[in-house]
C-alpha positions in Angstrom: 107.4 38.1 34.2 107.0 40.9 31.8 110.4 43.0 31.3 109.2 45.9 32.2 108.3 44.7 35.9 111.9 42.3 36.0 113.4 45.8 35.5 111.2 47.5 37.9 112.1 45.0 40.8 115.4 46.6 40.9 114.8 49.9 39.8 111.7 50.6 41.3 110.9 51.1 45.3 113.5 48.4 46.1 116.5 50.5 44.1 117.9 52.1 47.8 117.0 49.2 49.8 119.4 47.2 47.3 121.9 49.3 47.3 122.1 49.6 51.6 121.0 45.9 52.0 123.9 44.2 54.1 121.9 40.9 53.5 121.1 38.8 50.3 117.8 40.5 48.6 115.1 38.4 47.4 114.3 39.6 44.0 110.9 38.1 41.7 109.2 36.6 44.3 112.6 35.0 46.3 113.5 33.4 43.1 116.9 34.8 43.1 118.8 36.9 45.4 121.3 39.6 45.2 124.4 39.8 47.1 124.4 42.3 49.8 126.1 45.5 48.8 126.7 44.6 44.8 125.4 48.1 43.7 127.5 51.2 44.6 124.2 52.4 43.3 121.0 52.0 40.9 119.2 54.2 39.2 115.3 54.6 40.8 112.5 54.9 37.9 109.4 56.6 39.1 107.1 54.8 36.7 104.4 56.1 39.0 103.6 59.8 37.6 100.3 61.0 35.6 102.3 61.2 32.1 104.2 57.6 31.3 105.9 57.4 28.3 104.5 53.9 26.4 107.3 52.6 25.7 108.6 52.6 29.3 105.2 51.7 30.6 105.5 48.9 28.2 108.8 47.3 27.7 112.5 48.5 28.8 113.6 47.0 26.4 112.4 48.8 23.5 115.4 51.5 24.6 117.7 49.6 26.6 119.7 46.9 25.9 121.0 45.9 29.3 123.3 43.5 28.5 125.4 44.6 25.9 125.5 48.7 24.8 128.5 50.8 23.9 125.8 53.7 24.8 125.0 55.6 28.4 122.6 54.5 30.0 122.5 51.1 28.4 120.6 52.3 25.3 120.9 50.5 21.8 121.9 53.9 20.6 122.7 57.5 21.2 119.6 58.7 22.7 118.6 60.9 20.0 118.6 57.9 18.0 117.1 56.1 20.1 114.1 58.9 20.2 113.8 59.5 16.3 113.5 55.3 15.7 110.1 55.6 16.8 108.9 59.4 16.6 110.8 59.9 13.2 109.5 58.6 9.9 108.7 55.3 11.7 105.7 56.6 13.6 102.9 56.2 11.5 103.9 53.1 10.2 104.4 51.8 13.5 101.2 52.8 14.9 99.5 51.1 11.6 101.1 48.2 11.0 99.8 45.0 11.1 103.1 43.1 11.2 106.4 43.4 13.2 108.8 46.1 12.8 112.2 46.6 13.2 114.0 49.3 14.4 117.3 50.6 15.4 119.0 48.6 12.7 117.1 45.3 13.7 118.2 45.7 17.3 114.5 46.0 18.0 111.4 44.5 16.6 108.3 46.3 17.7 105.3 43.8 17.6 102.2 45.0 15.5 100.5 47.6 17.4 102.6 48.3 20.4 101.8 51.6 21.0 98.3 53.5 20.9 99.6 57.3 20.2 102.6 58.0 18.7 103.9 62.2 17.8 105.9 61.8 14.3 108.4 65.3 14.4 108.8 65.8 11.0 112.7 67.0 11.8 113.7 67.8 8.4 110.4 69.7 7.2 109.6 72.1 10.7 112.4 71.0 13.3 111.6 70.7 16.8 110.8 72.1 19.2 110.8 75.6 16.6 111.8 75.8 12.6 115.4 74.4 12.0 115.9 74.2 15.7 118.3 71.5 16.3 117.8 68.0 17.8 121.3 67.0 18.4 124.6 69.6 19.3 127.5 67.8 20.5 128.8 69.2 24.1 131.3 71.8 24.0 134.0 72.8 26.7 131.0 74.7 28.4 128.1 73.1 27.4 126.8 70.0 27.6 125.2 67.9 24.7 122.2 68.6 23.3 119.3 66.0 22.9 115.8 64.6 23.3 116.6 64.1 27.1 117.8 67.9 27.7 114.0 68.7 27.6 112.3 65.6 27.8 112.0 62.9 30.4 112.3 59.8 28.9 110.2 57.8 31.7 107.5 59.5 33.3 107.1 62.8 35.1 103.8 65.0 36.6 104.4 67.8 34.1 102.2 67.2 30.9 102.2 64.8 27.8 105.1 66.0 26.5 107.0 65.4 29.7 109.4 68.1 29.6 111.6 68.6 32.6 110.8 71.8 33.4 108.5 75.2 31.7 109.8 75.6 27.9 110.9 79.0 29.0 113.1 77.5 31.6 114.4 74.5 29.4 115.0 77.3 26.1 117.3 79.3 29.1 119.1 76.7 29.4 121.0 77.0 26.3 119.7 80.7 25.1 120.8 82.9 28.1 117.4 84.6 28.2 116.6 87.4 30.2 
Protein backbone atom coordinates (compact mmCIF):
# COMPACT_ATOMS: atom_id res chain seq x y z
CA UNK A 1 0.00 0.00 0.00
CA UNK A 2 1.32 3.49 -0.44
CA UNK A 3 3.32 4.79 2.85
CA UNK A 4 1.53 7.37 3.32
CA UNK A 5 -1.86 5.31 3.98
CA UNK A 6 0.50 2.27 6.03
CA UNK A 7 1.20 5.33 8.28
CA UNK A 8 -2.18 6.63 8.34
CA UNK A 9 -3.71 3.19 9.51
CA UNK A 10 -2.09 3.87 12.78
CA UNK A 11 -1.99 7.36 12.96
CA UNK A 12 -5.17 8.28 11.53
CA UNK A 13 -8.88 7.64 13.06
CA UNK A 14 -7.69 4.27 14.45
CA UNK A 15 -4.64 6.17 16.67
CA UNK A 16 -7.10 6.16 20.11
CA UNK A 17 -8.81 3.07 19.37
CA UNK A 18 -5.14 1.49 19.29
CA UNK A 19 -4.02 2.89 22.08
CA UNK A 20 -7.37 1.69 24.42
CA UNK A 21 -7.81 -1.56 22.43
CA UNK A 22 -7.63 -4.47 25.16
CA UNK A 23 -7.76 -6.83 22.03
CA UNK A 24 -5.37 -7.58 19.04
CA UNK A 25 -6.09 -4.76 16.21
CA UNK A 26 -6.39 -5.67 12.77
CA UNK A 27 -4.23 -3.32 10.82
CA UNK A 28 -4.07 -3.17 6.48
CA UNK A 29 -6.93 -5.01 5.91
CA UNK A 30 -6.39 -7.88 8.94
CA UNK A 31 -3.10 -8.58 7.56
CA UNK A 32 -1.30 -7.99 10.76
CA UNK A 33 -2.38 -7.22 14.15
CA UNK A 34 -1.26 -5.23 17.01
CA UNK A 35 -1.00 -6.35 20.48
CA UNK A 36 -3.58 -4.88 22.69
CA UNK A 37 -2.25 -2.07 24.68
CA UNK A 38 1.47 -1.73 22.87
CA UNK A 39 1.07 2.12 22.58
CA UNK A 40 1.10 4.21 25.86
CA UNK A 41 0.09 6.50 23.02
CA UNK A 42 0.26 7.57 19.12
CA UNK A 43 0.27 10.61 17.74
CA UNK A 44 -3.22 11.31 15.51
CA UNK A 45 -2.50 13.09 12.00
CA UNK A 46 -5.47 15.03 10.78
CA UNK A 47 -4.61 14.65 7.15
CA UNK A 48 -8.22 15.68 6.55
CA UNK A 49 -8.10 19.75 6.57
CA UNK A 50 -8.50 22.21 3.43
CA UNK A 51 -4.57 23.05 3.42
CA UNK A 52 -2.32 19.58 3.19
CA UNK A 53 1.11 19.96 2.94
CA UNK A 54 2.35 17.71 -0.26
CA UNK A 55 4.70 16.09 1.08
CA UNK A 56 2.54 14.65 3.88
CA UNK A 57 -0.29 14.15 1.52
CA UNK A 58 2.20 12.25 -0.51
CA UNK A 59 4.71 10.28 1.34
CA UNK A 60 5.76 10.21 5.21
CA UNK A 61 8.56 9.26 4.39
CA UNK A 62 9.94 12.11 2.69
CA UNK A 63 10.35 13.64 6.53
CA UNK A 64 10.39 10.70 8.66
CA UNK A 65 12.49 8.03 8.93
CA UNK A 66 10.53 5.72 11.25
CA UNK A 67 12.84 3.23 11.83
CA UNK A 68 16.06 4.64 12.61
CA UNK A 69 16.36 8.72 13.65
CA UNK A 70 18.46 10.27 16.28
CA UNK A 71 15.80 13.24 15.70
CA UNK A 72 12.16 13.98 17.53
CA UNK A 73 9.66 13.08 15.94
CA UNK A 74 11.41 10.43 13.92
CA UNK A 75 12.67 13.03 11.29
CA UNK A 76 15.88 12.36 9.16
CA UNK A 77 17.00 15.65 10.62
CA UNK A 78 16.44 18.66 12.82
CA UNK A 79 13.26 19.96 11.54
CA UNK A 80 14.58 23.07 10.28
CA UNK A 81 16.60 20.98 8.14
CA UNK A 82 14.36 18.89 7.35
CA UNK A 83 12.15 22.08 6.06
CA UNK A 84 15.01 24.04 4.14
CA UNK A 85 15.94 20.44 2.05
CA UNK A 86 13.09 21.07 -0.06
CA UNK A 87 11.99 24.97 0.32
CA UNK A 88 15.77 26.03 0.39
CA UNK A 89 17.88 26.15 -2.79
CA UNK A 90 16.46 22.79 -3.77
CA UNK A 91 12.97 24.01 -4.70
CA UNK A 92 13.20 24.90 -8.08
CA UNK A 93 15.29 22.29 -9.04
CA UNK A 94 13.11 19.94 -7.48
CA UNK A 95 10.02 21.06 -8.99
CA UNK A 96 11.88 21.00 -12.54
CA UNK A 97 13.74 18.17 -12.62
CA UNK A 98 13.38 15.44 -14.79
CA UNK A 99 15.42 12.96 -12.79
CA UNK A 100 15.64 11.78 -9.11
CA UNK A 101 16.95 13.94 -6.48
CA UNK A 102 18.54 13.46 -3.35
CA UNK A 103 18.17 15.17 -0.33
CA UNK A 104 19.06 15.28 3.23
CA UNK A 105 22.48 13.99 2.53
CA UNK A 106 21.03 11.00 0.27
CA UNK A 107 18.68 10.02 3.06
CA UNK A 108 16.05 10.90 0.59
CA UNK A 109 15.65 10.62 -3.11
CA UNK A 110 12.69 12.62 -4.38
CA UNK A 111 11.43 10.98 -7.66
CA UNK A 112 11.16 13.51 -10.70
CA UNK A 113 8.30 15.63 -10.18
CA UNK A 114 7.00 14.84 -6.80
CA UNK A 115 5.52 17.92 -5.96
CA UNK A 116 3.36 20.45 -8.07
CA UNK A 117 4.09 23.91 -6.05
CA UNK A 118 6.90 24.40 -4.11
CA UNK A 119 7.81 28.22 -1.97
CA UNK A 120 11.79 28.48 -2.28
CA UNK A 121 12.68 31.17 1.02
CA UNK A 122 15.55 32.65 -0.15
CA UNK A 123 16.93 32.61 3.73
CA UNK A 124 20.16 34.18 3.11
CA UNK A 125 18.98 37.03 0.66
CA UNK A 126 15.37 38.33 2.61
CA UNK A 127 14.99 35.86 5.67
CA UNK A 128 11.78 34.66 6.70
CA UNK A 129 9.20 35.34 7.72
CA UNK A 130 10.74 39.37 7.68
CA UNK A 131 14.52 40.65 6.62
CA UNK A 132 17.25 38.77 8.66
CA UNK A 133 14.58 37.24 10.76
CA UNK A 134 15.83 34.05 12.06
CA UNK A 135 14.85 30.50 11.06
CA UNK A 136 16.51 28.60 13.78
CA UNK A 137 17.25 29.90 17.80
CA UNK A 138 18.19 27.23 20.05
CA UNK A 139 15.85 27.08 23.33
CA UNK A 140 16.94 28.97 26.27
CA UNK A 141 16.21 28.42 30.03
CA UNK A 142 12.84 30.25 29.21
CA UNK A 143 12.13 29.81 25.82
CA UNK A 144 11.71 27.18 23.78
CA UNK A 145 13.46 26.49 20.33
CA UNK A 146 12.79 28.25 17.53
CA UNK A 147 11.87 26.61 14.03
CA UNK A 148 9.78 26.03 10.96
CA UNK A 149 7.28 24.12 13.29
CA UNK A 150 6.81 27.15 15.88
CA UNK A 151 4.66 28.85 13.14
CA UNK A 152 3.99 26.25 10.78
CA UNK A 153 2.06 22.97 10.86
CA UNK A 154 3.87 20.57 9.21
CA UNK A 155 0.80 18.33 8.24
CA UNK A 156 -2.35 19.97 7.47
CA UNK A 157 -4.51 22.51 9.20
CA UNK A 158 -7.94 24.79 8.15
CA UNK A 159 -5.92 28.06 8.44
CA UNK A 160 -4.57 29.02 4.87
CA UNK A 161 -1.65 27.75 2.44
CA UNK A 162 0.83 28.64 4.56
CA UNK A 163 -0.55 26.64 7.49
CA UNK A 164 0.49 28.67 10.23
CA UNK A 165 -0.80 27.66 13.65
CA UNK A 166 -2.28 30.55 14.59
CA UNK A 167 -2.79 34.70 13.15
CA UNK A 168 1.06 36.04 12.49
CA UNK A 169 0.26 38.53 15.14
CA UNK A 170 -0.38 35.82 17.58
CA UNK A 171 2.61 33.47 16.49
CA UNK A 172 5.18 37.02 16.35
CA UNK A 173 3.83 37.39 20.36
CA UNK A 174 4.93 34.44 21.04
CA UNK A 175 8.53 35.31 21.07
CA UNK A 176 8.24 39.41 20.81
CA UNK A 177 6.02 40.16 23.93
CA UNK A 178 3.80 42.53 21.89
CA UNK A 179 1.30 44.56 23.24
Amino acid sequence: MPVRDLCMDCHGANSEKIVQSSQPFPLFGGLVSLPPKIFEKLTYLDLKEKYVHEPANTSCAFCHNPHASDYPKELYAPVQDVCIACHGPNAQRIIRSEQPIPILGGQVVLPPHTFKTLTELNLAKFGHPVSRHPVYVPATADKPELNCASCHNSHSTPTGPKRLLAQQQELCARCHELQ
